[in-house]
N, C-alpha and C positions, 0 to 999 in steps of 0.2 A: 435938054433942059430938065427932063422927068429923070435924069439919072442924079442930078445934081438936089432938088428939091422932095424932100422928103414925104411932102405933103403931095407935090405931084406924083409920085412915087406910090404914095397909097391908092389915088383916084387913079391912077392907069392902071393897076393890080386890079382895082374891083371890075373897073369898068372890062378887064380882060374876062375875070373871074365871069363875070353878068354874062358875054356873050357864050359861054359854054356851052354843049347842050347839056341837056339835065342829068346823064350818067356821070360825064366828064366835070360837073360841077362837084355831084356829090364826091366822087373821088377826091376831088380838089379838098375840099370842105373835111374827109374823113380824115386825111395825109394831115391838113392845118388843124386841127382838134389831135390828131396823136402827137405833134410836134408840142404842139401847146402843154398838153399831159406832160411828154417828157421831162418838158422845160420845168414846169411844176414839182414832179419829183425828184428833178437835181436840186432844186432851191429848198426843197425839203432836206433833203437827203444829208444836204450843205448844211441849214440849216443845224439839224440834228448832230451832223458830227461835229460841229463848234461847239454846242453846248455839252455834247459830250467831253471835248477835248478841253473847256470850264472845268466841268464836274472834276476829270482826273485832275488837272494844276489845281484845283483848290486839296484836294485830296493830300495828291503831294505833299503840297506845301502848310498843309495842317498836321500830317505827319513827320516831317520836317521839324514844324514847331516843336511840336511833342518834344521830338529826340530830343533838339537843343536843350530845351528846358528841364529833361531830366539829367543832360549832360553836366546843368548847370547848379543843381541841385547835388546830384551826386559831390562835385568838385567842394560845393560847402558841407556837403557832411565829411568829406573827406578830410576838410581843413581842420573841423571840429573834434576829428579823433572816430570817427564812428567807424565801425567792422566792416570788412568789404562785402561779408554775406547779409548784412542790415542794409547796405546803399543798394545791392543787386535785388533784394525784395523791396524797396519803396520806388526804385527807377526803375526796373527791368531791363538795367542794363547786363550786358554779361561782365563775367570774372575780369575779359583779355581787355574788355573796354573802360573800365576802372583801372587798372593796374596804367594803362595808355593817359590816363585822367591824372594818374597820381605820380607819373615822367612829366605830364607836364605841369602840372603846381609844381615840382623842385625842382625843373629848368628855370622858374619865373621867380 
C-alpha cells in the first residue's frame, strides 16, 4: 500500500529516517541536502542555458533582419540607377552579393 500512495510513501521514509541512530541519520540528511543541491544546480544550469539559447535566436534573428533589409534596400537603389560602390557603402553588402541582387531584379 506505501508503494502505491505517495503520501504513505513520505511518512514510512521519515518514520524510517527517525529510527536511525544519530551517525546513520546524519549521513542520511547529508546525501538528501547534496541531492537536493544538485537537483538545484541542473534547474539553474537549465535554467541559464535557455536563456542563453533566447539571447542567441534573438540575436540571430535580429541579424537576420538586418541583412534582409539591407538586401532590400540595396535591390531599390539598384532599380533607381545607383553605383554598386554607393549601395556596398550604405548596405554593407559586398560587391558578389549585389551583382546576385541584380540577376535577380532581371530574372523578375
Amino acid at each position: 500500500m506505501a508503494k502505491q500512495d505517495p503520501v504513505m510513501e513520505k511518512m514510512v521514509e521519515s518514520l524510517r529516517v527517525a529510527s536511525l541512530d544519530p551517525e546513520a541519520r546524519e549521513l542520511y540528511e547529508a546525501r538528501a541536502k547534496a541531492l537536493k543541491d544538485l537537483n538545484s544546480i541542473r534547474g539553474e544550469a537549465r535554467r541559464e542555458g535557455i536563456a542563453e539559447g533566447i539571447k542567441e535566436g534573438l540575436e540571430k534573428g535580429l541579424k537576420e533582419g538586418k541583412r534582409e533589409a539591407s538586401r532590400e534596400l540595396a535591390k531599390k537603389m539598384l532599380r533607381k540607377g545607383f553605383e554598386v560602390s554607393d549601395i556596398m557603402e550604405m548596405t554593407e553588402l559586398t560587391e558578389t552579393e549585389i551583382e546576385k541582387l541584380m540577376v535577380e531584379i532581371n530574372n523578375h
